[in-house]
TIKOL-490679 format. One record per residue: residue number from 1; x, y, z of N, C-alpha, C, O, CB in turn. Coordinates in steps of 0.001 Angstrom, whole numbers. Atoms other than C-alpha are relative to their C-alpha. Glycine has a CB too. Example, Ala and Ser with C-alpha at 12.3 -4.5 7.8 and 13.67 -1.06 7.14 Angstrom:
BEGIN
+-----+---------+---------+---------+---------+---------+---------+---------+---------+---------+---------+---------+---------+---------+---------+---------+
!   n !    n.xx !    n.yy !    n.zz !   ca.xx !   ca.yy !   ca.zz !    c.xx !    c.yy !    c.zz !    o.xx !    o.yy !    o.zz !   cb.xx !   cb.yy !   cb.zz !
+-----+---------+---------+---------+---------+---------+---------+---------+---------+---------+---------+---------+---------+---------+---------+---------+
!   1 !     890 !   -1190 !       0 !   12300 !   -4500 !    7800 !     900 !    1200 !       0 !    1936 !    1181 !     665 !    -992 !      27 !    1246 !
!   2 !    -820 !   -1190 !     -60 !   13670 !   -1060 !    7140 !    -770 !    1090 !     730 !    -261 !    2198 !     899 !     414 !     462 !   -1415 !
+-----+---------+---------+---------+---------+---------+---------+---------+---------+---------+---------+---------+---------+---------+---------+---------+
end
This chain:
BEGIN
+-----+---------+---------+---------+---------+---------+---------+---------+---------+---------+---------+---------+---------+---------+---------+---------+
!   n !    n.xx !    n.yy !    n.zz !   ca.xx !   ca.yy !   ca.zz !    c.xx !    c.yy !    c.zz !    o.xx !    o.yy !    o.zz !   cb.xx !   cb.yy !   cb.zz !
+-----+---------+---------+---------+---------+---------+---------+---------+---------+---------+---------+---------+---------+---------+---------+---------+
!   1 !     850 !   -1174 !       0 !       0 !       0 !       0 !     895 !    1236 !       0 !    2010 !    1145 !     514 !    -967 !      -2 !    1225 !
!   2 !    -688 !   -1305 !     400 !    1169 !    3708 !    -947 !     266 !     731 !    1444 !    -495 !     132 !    2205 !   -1021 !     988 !   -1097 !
!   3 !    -312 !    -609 !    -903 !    2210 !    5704 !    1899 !   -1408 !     997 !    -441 !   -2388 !     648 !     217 !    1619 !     467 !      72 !
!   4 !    1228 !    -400 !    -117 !    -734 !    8308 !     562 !   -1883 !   -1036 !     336 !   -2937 !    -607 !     806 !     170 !     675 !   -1294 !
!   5 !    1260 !     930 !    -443 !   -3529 !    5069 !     871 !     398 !    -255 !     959 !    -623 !    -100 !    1629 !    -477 !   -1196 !    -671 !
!   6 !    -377 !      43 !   -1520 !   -2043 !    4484 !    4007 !    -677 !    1185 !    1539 !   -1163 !    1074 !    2664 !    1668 !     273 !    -212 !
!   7 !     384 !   -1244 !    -987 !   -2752 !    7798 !    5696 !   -1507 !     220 !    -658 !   -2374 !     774 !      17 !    1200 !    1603 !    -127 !
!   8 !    1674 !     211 !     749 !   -6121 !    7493 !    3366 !    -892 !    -527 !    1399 !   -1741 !    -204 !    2229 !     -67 !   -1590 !   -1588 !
!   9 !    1498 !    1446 !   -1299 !   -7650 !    4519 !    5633 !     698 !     -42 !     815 !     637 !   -1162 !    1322 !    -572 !   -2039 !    -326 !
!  10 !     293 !    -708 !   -1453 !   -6329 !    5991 !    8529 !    -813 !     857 !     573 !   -1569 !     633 !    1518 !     762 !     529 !     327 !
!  11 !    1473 !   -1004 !     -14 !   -8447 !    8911 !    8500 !   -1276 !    -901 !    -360 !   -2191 !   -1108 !     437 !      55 !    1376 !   -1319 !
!  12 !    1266 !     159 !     179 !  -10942 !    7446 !    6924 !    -811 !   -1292 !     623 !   -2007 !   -1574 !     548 !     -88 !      64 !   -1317 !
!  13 !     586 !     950 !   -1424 !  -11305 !    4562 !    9579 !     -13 !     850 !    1233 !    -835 !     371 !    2015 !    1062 !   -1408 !     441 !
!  14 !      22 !    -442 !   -1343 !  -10919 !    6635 !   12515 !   -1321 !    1483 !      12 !   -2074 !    1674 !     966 !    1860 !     483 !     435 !
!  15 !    1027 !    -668 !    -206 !  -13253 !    9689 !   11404 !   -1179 !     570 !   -1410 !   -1691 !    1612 !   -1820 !     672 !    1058 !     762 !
!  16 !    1229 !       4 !    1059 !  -15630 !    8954 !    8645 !    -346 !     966 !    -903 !   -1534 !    1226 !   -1094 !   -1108 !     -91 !     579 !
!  17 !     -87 !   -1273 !      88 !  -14660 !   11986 !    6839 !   -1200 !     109 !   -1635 !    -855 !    -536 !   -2625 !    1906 !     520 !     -62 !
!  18 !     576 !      47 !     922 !  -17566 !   12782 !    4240 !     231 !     543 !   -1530 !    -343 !     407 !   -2610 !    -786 !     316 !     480 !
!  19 !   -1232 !    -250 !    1322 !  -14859 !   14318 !    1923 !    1133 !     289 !     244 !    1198 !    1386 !     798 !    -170 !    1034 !    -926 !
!  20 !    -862 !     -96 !      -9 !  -11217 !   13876 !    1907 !    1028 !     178 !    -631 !    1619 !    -783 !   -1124 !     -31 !    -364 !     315 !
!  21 !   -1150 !    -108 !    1774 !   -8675 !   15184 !    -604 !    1612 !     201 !    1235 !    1778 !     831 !    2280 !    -504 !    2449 !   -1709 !
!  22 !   -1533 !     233 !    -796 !   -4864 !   14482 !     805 !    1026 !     307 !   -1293 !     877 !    -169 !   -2419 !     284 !   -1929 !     740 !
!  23 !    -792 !    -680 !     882 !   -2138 !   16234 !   -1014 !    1400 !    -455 !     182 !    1930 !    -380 !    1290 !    -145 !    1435 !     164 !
!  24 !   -1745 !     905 !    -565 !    1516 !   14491 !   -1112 !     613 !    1510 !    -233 !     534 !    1622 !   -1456 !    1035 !   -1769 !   -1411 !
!  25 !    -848 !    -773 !      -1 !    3579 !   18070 !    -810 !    1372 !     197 !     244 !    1960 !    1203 !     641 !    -369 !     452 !     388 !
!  26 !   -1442 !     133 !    -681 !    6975 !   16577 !    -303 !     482 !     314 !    -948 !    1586 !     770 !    -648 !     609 !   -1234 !     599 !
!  27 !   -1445 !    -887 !     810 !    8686 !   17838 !   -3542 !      73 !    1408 !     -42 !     905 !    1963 !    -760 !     139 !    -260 !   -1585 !
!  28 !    -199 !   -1589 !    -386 !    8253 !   21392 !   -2575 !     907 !     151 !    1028 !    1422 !    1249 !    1238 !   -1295 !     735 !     485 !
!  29 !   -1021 !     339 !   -1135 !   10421 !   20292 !     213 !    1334 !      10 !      67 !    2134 !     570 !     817 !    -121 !   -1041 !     339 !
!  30 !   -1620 !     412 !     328 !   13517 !   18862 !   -1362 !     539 !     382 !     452 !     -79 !    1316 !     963 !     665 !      90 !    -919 !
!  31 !   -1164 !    -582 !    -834 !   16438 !   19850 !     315 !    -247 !     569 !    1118 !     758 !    1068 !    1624 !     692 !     901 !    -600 !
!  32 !     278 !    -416 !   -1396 !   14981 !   20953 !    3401 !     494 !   -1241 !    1275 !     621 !   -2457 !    1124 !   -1744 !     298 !      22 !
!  33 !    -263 !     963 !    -703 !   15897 !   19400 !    6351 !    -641 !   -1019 !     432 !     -56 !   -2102 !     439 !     321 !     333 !     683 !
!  34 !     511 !     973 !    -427 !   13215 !   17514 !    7733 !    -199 !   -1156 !   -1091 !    -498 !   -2323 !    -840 !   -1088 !     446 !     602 !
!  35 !     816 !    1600 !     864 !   12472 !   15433 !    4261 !    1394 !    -344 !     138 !    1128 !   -1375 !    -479 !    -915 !     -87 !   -2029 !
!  36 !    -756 !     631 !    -303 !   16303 !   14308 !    5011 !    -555 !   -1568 !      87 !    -256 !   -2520 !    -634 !     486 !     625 !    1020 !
!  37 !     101 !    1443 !    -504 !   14709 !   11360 !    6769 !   -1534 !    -723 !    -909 !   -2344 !   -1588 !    -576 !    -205 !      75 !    2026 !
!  38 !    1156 !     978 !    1188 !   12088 !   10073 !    4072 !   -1247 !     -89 !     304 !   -2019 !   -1010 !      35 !     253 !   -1576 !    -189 !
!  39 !    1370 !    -185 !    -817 !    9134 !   11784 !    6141 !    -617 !     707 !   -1480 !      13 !    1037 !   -2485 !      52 !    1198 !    1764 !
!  40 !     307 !    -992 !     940 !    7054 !   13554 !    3946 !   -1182 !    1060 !     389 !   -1910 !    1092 !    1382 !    -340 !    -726 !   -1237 !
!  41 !    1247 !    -898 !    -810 !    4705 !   16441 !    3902 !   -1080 !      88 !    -880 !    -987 !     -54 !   -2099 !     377 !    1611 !     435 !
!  42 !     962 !     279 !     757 !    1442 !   16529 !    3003 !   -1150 !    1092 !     344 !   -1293 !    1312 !    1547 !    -351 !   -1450 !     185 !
!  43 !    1331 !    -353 !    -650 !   -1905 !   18712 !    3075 !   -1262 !    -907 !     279 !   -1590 !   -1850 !    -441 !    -474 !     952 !    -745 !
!  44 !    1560 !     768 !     142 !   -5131 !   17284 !    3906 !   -1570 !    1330 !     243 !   -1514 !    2464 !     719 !     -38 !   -1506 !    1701 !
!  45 !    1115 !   -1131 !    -246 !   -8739 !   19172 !    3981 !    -891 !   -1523 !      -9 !    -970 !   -2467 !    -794 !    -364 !    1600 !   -1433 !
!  46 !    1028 !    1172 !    -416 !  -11318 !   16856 !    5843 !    -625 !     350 !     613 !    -373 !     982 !    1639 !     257 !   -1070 !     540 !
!  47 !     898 !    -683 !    -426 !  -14503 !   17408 !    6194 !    -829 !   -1095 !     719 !   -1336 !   -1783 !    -167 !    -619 !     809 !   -1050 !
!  48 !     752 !     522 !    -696 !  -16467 !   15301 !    8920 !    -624 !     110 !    1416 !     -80 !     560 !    2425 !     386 !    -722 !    -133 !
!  49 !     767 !    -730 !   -1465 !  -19250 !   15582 !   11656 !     353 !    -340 !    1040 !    -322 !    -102 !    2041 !   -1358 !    -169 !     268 !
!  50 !    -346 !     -49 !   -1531 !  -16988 !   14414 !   14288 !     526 !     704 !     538 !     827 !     686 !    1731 !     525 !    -714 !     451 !
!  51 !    -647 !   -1153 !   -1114 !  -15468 !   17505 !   14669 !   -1156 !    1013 !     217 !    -836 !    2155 !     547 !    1505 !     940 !    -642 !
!  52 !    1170 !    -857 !   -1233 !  -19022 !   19088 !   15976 !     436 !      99 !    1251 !     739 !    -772 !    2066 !   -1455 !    -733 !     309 !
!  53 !    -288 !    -408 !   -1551 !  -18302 !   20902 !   18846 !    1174 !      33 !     358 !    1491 !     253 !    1527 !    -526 !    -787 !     961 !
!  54 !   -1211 !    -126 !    -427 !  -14969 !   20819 !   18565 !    1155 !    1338 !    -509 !    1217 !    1649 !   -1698 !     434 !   -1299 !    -343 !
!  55 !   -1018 !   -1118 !     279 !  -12207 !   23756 !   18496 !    1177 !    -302 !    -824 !    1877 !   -1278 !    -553 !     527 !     500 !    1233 !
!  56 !    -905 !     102 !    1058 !   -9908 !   23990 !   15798 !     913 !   -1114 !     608 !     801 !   -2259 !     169 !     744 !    1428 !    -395 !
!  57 !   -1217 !     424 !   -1198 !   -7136 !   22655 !   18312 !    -180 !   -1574 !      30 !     657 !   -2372 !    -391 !    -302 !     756 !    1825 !
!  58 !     649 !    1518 !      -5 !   -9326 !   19205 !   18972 !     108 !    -530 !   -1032 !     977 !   -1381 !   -1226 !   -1342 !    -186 !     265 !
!  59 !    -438 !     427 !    1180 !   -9658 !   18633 !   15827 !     851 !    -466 !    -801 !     802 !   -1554 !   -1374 !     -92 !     389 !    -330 !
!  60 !   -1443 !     639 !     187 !   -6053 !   18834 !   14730 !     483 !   -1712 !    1105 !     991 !   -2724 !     622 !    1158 !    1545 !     557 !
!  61 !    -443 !    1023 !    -324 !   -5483 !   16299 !   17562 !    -722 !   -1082 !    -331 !    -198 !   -2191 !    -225 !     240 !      55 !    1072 !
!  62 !     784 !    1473 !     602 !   -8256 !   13871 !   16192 !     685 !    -273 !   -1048 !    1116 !   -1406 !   -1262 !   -1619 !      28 !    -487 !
!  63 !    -883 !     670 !    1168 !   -6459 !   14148 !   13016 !    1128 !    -471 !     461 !    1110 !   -1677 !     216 !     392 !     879 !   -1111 !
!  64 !    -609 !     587 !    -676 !   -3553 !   13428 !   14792 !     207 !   -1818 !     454 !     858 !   -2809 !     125 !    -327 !     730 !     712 !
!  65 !     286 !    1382 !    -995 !   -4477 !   10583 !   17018 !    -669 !   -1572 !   -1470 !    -330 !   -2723 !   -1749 !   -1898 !     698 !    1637 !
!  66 !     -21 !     605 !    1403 !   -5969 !    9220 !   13762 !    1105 !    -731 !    -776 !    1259 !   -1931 !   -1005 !    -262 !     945 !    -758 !
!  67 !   -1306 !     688 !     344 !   -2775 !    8974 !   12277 !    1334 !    -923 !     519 !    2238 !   -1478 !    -105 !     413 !     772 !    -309 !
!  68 !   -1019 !     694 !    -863 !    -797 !    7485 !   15355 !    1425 !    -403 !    -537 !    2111 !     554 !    -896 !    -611 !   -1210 !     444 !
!  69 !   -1414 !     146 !    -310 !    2513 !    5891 !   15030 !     339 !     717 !   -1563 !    1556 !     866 !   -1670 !     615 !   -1819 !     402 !
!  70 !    -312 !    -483 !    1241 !    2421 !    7561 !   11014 !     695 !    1730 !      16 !    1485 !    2141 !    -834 !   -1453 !    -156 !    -833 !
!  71 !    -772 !   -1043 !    -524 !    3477 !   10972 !   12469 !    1429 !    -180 !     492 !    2223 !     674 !     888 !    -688 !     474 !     981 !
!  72 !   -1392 !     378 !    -796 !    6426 !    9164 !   13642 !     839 !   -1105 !   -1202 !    1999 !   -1518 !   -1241 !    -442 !    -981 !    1813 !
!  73 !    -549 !     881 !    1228 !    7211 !    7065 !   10754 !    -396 !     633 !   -1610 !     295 !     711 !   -2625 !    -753 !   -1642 !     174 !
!  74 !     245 !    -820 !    1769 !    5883 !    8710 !    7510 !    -366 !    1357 !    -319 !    -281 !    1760 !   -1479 !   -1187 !    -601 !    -814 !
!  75 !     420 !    -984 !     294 !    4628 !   11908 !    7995 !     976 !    1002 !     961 !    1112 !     899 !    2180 !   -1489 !     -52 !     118 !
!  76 !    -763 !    -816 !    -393 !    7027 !   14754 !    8435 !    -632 !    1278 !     545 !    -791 !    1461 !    1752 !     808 !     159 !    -939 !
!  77 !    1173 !    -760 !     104 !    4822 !   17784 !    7809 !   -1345 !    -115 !      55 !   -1622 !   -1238 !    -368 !      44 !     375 !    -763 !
!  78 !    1450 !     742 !     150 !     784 !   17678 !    8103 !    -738 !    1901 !     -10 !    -727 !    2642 !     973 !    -596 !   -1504 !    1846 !
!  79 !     818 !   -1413 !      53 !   -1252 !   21300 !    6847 !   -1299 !    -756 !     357 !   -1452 !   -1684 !    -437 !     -32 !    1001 !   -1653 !
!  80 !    1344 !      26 !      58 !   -4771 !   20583 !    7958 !   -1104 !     898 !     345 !   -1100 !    1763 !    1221 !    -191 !    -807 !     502 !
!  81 !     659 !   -1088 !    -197 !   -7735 !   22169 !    7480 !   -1331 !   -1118 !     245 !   -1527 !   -1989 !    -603 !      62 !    1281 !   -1294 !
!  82 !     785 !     663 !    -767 !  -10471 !   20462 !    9352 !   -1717 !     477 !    -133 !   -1938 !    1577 !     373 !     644 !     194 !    1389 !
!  83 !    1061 !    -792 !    -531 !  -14350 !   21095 !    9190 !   -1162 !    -948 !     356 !   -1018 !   -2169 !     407 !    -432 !    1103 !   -1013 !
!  84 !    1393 !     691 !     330 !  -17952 !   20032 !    9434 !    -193 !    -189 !   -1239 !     429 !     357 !   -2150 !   -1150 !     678 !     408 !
!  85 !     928 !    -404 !    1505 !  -20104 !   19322 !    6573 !    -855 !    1194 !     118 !   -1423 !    1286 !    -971 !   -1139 !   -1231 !    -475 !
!  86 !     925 !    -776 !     167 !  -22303 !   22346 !    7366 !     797 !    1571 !     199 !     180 !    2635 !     233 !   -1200 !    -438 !    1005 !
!  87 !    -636 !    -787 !     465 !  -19096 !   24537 !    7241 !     543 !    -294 !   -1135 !     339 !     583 !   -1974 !     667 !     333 !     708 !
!  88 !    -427 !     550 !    1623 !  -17607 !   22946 !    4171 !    -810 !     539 !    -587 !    -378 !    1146 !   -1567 !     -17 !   -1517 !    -478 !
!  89 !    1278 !    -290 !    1271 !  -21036 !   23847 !    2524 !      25 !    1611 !     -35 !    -256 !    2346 !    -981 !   -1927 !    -662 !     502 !
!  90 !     421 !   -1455 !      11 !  -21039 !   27232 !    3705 !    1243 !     769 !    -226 !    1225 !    1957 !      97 !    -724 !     473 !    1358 !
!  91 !   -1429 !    -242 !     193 !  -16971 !   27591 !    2628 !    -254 !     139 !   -1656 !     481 !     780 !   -2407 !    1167 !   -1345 !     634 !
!  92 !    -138 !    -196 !    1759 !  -18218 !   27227 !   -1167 !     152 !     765 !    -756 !     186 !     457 !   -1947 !    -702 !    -209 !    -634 !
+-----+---------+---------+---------+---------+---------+---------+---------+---------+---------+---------+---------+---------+---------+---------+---------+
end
């Protein structure tokens, strides 16, 4: 499995995201230090209703916690932009 389907059906087992677009951004990187170690960076924008009620902050750590030991093994960088579906809709 790809290192991007990897971090795919992580998220998308842990928070049911009703749209997920994941962005591999590690050759904008090159020569920087952190992709040294074969981490890479990536955006994601995920939109699901388990972050109701939750503060930007939470959120990041659901995505987070989501990804577990992959922050520590594949993912160097992580941009996320986190919402509901009933901000997603109203972001159009």
């Amino acid at each position: 499995m790809s290192r991007i389907a990897t971090i795919r059906a992580a998220l998308e087992g842990a928070l049911q995201p009703v749209s997920l677009e994941l962005v591999d951004d590690s050759h904008l990187h090159a020569g920087h230090a952190g992709a040294a170690t074969g981490r890479g960076h990536y955006s994601v924008h995920i939109v699901s209703s388990r972050f109701a009620g939750l503060t930007p902050i939470a959120r990041h750590r659901r995505v987070y916690e989501a990804l577990g030991a992959l922050m520590q093994t594949d993912i160097h960088a992580l941009s996320i932009r986190a919402q509901t579906p009933e901000e997603a809709a109203r972001s159009r």
